[in-house]
N, C-alpha and C positions, 0 to 999 in steps of 0.2 A: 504494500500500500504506500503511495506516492503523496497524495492530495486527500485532504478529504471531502473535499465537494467542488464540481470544476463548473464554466458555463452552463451547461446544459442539464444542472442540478436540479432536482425540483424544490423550490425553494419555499414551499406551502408547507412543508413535512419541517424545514428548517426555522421557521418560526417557533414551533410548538415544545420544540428541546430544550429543557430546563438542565440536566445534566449533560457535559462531555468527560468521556474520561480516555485517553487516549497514551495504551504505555504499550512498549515494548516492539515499535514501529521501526525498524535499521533504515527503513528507505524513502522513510519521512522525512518532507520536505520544506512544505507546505500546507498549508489552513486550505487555499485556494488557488484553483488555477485557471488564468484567463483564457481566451480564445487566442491569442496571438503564440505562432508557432515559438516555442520555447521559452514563454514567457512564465516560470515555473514560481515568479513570485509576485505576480500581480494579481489584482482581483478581477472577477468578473465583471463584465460594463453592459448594460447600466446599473450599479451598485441597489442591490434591493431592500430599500429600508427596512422589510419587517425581518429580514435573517437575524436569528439569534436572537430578537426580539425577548424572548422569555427567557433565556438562560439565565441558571443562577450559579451553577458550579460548574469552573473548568479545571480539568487537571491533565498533566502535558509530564510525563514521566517518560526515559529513555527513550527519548525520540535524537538519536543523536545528529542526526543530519537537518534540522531546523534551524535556519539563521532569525529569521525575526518571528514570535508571533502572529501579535495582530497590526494590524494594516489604519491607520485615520480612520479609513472611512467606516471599516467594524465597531469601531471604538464605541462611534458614538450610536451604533446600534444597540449597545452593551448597555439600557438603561435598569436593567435588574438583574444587574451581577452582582452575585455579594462574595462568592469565596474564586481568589483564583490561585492556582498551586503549579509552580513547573520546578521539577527536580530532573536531575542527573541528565540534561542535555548537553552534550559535548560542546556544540555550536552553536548553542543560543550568543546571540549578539545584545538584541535589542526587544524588549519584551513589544513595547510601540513603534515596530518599523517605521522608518522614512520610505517615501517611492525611491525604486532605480533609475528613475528619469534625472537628471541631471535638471533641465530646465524647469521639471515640475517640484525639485527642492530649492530653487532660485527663487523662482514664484513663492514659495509655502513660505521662506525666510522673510518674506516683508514683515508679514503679521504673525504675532503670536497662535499659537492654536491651542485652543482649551482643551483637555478631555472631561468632562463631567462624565462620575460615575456615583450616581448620588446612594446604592446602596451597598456600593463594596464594604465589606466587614474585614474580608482577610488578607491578606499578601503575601504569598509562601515563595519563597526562591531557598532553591537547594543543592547544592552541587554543579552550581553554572561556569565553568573555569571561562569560559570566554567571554562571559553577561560585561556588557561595557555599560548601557543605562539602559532604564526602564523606559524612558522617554527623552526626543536629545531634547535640545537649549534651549531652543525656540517656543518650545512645549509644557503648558502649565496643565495642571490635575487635580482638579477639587473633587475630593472625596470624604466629603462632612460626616459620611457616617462609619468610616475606616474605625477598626475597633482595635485589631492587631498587625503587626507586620514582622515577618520572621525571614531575616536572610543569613544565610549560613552557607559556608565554602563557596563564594563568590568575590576573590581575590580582584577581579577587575573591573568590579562594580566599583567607583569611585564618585557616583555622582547621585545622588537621591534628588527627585524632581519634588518644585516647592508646592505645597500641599494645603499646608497652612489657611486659615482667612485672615483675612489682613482688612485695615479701615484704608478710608481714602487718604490719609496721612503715610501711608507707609506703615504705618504699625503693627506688626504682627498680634495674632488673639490666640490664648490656647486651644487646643485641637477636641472640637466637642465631644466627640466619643473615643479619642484614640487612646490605649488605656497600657500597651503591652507595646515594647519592640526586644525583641529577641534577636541576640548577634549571636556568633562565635567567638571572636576575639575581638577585646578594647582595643587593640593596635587597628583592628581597620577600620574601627568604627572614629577614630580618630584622625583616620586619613581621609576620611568623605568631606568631598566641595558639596557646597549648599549655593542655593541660590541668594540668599538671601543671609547676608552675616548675625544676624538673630535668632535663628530659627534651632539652632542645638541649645542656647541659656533658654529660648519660651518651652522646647521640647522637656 
């Protein structure tokens, strides 16, 4: 198994999945695969708002040939996700891929891009030696109802996306549910860049 849902999907059956769980995959690659010959990490066009729609748990274990999960435009299909789990992927990069298009990351760089996930509760990263960030620079994440977040053996995760609500002053506010983070070691957790130089003394 390659993909797990390409073009010609039916995507009536893909609304209604509340759970994925998806381990022990060698030739996993991809969430989705477009119509364009070889285009093994793009989405299908024209992106169907109701996909995914109801999911609430995904879990993404030994899938070792996966460079990015989800894709922008998934994200924001993602309005009733509350736990998401990925362990022991060799080649995870990026949990919120950028497109491969070179101009269409030109373009995306004007403006910031939100992700709202207003009922994610969890955040499990486990065993990602290649996890660079969750989301890149350009990319904010309010997720007001996050309750835990758990990363562990993820040496090149160095950048945690700002989460935070903040007032129109700049000010940071503390994190309304977020109640647990779980590392592995003090040393990396004191190598993490923040967006924002506040955000470890409000955490």
């Amino acid at each position: 198994m390659e993909y797990l849902v390409s073009s010609s999907s039916c995507y009536n059956i893909l609304q209604s999945i509340e759970s994925l769980f998806l381990r022990y995959l060698n030739n996993f690659s991809v969430l989705f695969r477009g119509e364009r010959v070889g285009a093994a990490t793009t989405f299908p066009s024209p992106m169907q708002p109701g996909m995914f729609s109801h999911l609430k748990y995904i879990t993404i274990s030994s899938c070792s040939k996966i460079e990015k999960l989800f894709w922008p435009e998934l994200v924001h299909n993602l309005q009733n996700l509350e736990e998401i789990t990925v362990t022991h992927c060799e080649q995870l990069v990026e949990v919120i891929g950028t497109s491969d298009d070179e101009e269409e990351n030109k373009e995306a760089g004007k403006d910031s891009i939100v992700f709202t996930l207003p009922k994610l509760r969890l955040m499990r990263f486990i065993s990602l030696p290649r996890l660079k960030c969750i989301c890149d620079r350009a990319s904010l994440m309010e997720c007001n109802s996050l309750e835990e977040i758990q990363i562990f053996y993820c040496p090149k995760l160095k950048r945690i996306p700002h989460m935070l609500p903040q007032l129109d002053n700049g000010q940071l506010l503390p994190p309304v549910s977020l109640r647990v983070i779980k590392i592995c070691q003090e040393k990396w957790w004191d190598s993490v860049e923040w967006d924002h130089p506040n955000i470890k003394t409000v955490l």
